[in-house]
KEVODREN-399044 format. One record per residue (C-alpha): residue number from 1; x, y, z. Coordinates in steps of 0.05 Angstrom, whole numbers, plus 5000, padded with zeros to 4 digits. Layout:
REM KEVODREN-399044
   marvex      X      Y      Z
      NUM      X      Y      Z
...
***
This chain:
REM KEVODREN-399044
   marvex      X      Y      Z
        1   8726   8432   4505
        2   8726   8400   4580
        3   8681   8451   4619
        4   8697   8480   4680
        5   8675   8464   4743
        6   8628   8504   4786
        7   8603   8499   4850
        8   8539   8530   4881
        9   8525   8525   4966
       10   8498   8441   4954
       11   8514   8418   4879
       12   8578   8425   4838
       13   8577   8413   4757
       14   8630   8386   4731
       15   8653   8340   4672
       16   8617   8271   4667
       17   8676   8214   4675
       18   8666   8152   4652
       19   8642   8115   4719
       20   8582   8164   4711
       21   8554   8122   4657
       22   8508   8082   4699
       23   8464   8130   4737
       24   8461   8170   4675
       25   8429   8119   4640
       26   8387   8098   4699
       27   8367   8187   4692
       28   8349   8195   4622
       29   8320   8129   4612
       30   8259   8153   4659
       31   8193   8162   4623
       32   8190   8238   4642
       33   8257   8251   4618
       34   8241   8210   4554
       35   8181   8250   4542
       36   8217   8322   4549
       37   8280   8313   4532
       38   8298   8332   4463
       39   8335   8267   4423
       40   8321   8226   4479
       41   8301   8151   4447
       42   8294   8106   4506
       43   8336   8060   4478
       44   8389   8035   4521
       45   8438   8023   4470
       46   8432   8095   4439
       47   8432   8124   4497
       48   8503   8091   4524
       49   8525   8117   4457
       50   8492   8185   4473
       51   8530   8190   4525
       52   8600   8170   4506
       53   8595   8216   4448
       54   8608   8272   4514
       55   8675   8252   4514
       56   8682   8266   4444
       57   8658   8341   4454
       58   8698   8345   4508
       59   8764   8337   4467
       60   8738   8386   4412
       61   8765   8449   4409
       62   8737   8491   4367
       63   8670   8497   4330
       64   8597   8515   4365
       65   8595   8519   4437
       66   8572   8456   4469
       67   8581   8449   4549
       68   8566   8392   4583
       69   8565   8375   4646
       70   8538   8332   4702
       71   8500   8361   4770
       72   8532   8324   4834
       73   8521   8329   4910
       74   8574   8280   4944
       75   8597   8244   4879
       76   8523   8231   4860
       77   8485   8244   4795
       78   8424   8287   4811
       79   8433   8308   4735
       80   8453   8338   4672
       81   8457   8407   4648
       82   8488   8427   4573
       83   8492   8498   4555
       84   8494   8503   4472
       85   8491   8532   4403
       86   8422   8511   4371
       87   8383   8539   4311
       88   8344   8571   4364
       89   8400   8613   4395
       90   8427   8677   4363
       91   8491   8712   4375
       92   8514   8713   4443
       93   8455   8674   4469
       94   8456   8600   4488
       95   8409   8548   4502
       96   8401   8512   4575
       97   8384   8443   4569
       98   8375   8401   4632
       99   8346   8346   4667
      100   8345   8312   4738
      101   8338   8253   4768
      102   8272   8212   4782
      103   8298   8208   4857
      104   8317   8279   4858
      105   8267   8321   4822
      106   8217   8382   4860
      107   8287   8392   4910
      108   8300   8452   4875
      109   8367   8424   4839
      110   8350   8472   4780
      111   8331   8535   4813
      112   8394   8530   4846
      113   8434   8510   4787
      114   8400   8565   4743
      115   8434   8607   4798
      116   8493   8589   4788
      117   8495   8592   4719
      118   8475   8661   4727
      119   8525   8683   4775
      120   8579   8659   4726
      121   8540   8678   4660
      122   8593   8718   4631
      123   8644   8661   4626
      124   8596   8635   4574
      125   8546   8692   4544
      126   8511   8745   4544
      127   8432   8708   4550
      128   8409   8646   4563
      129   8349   8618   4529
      130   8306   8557   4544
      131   8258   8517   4490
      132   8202   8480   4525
      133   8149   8444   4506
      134   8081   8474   4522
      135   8056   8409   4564
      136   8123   8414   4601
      137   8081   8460   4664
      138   8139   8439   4707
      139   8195   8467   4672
      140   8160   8523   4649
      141   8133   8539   4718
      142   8203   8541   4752
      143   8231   8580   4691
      144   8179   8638   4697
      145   8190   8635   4771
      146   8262   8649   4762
      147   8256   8694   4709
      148   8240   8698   4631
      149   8256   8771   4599
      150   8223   8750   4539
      151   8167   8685   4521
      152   8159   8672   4440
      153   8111   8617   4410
      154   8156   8576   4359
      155   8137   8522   4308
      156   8185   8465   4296
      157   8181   8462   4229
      158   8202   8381   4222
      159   8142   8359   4257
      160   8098   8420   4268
      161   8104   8414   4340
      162   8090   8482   4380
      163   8141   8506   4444
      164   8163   8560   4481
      165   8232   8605   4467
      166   8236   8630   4543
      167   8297   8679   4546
      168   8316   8676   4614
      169   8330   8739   4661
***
């Protein structure tokens, strides 16, 4: 399902288009975004199919929720935001997932965008959850500055690896 498109007072998401492909590669083929992002490989070639797959979701119309989109101030990439079912999510709750630019990152893109996705929550769900890695201080410290209702420890249980549920205010 295409998403919609939302604007806040400097950014609008919208669907990624195909001429996006570049600077999205050029985003999530940064070592920081490599490190936190879950699935990310750091392989180009996986990555441009990573991408493309987008425009497969896009066209899908039913099954779990999966919303994509790309964060844009004047037709440039500052980053990528999904909204989704995981195994971490329960009824009515999604998971944010989101990263930003090398060139754009500590401008407050996300605080604003976590605005906007709550100002228009109930187009998409009741809560909104977050899963970050503990060593992640920079996520985690602008997610408890905007808000977590509720913090739970969880175990991956593939590889053992410890984060945080943050259910988000």
């Amino acid at each position: 399902m295409t998403p919609i498109i939302l604007k806040s007072k400097r950014f609008a998401i919208r669907p990624y288009q195909k001429k996006d492909e570049e600077e999205y590669l050029e985003m999530v083929m940064d070592k920081q975004s490599i490190k936190f992002m879950g699935g990310a490989t750091g392989v180009i070639e996986r990555e441009r199919e990573v991408f493309n797959k987008v425009f497969q979701v896009y066209k899908q119309k039913f099954g779990k929720t999966f919303w994509i989109w790309g964060i844009f101030k004047n037709k440039i990439l500052y980053g990528h935001l999904e909204l989704k079912e995981t195994q971490y999510t329960k009824e009515n709750e999604l998971e944010i997932v989101y990263m930003v630019h090398p060139e754009f990152r500590q401008l407050g893109v996300m605080t604003e965008i976590l605005d906007l996705i709550r100002e228009n929550k109930s187009n998409f769900c009741e809560k909104i959850i977050a899963t970050v890695e503990l060593e992640n201080e920079i996520s985690l410290n602008m997610l408890r500055k905007y808000g977590v209702e509720k913090e739970e420890k969880i175990i991956d249980e593939s590889d053992s690896e410890e984060f945080l549920k943050l259910t988000l205010v």
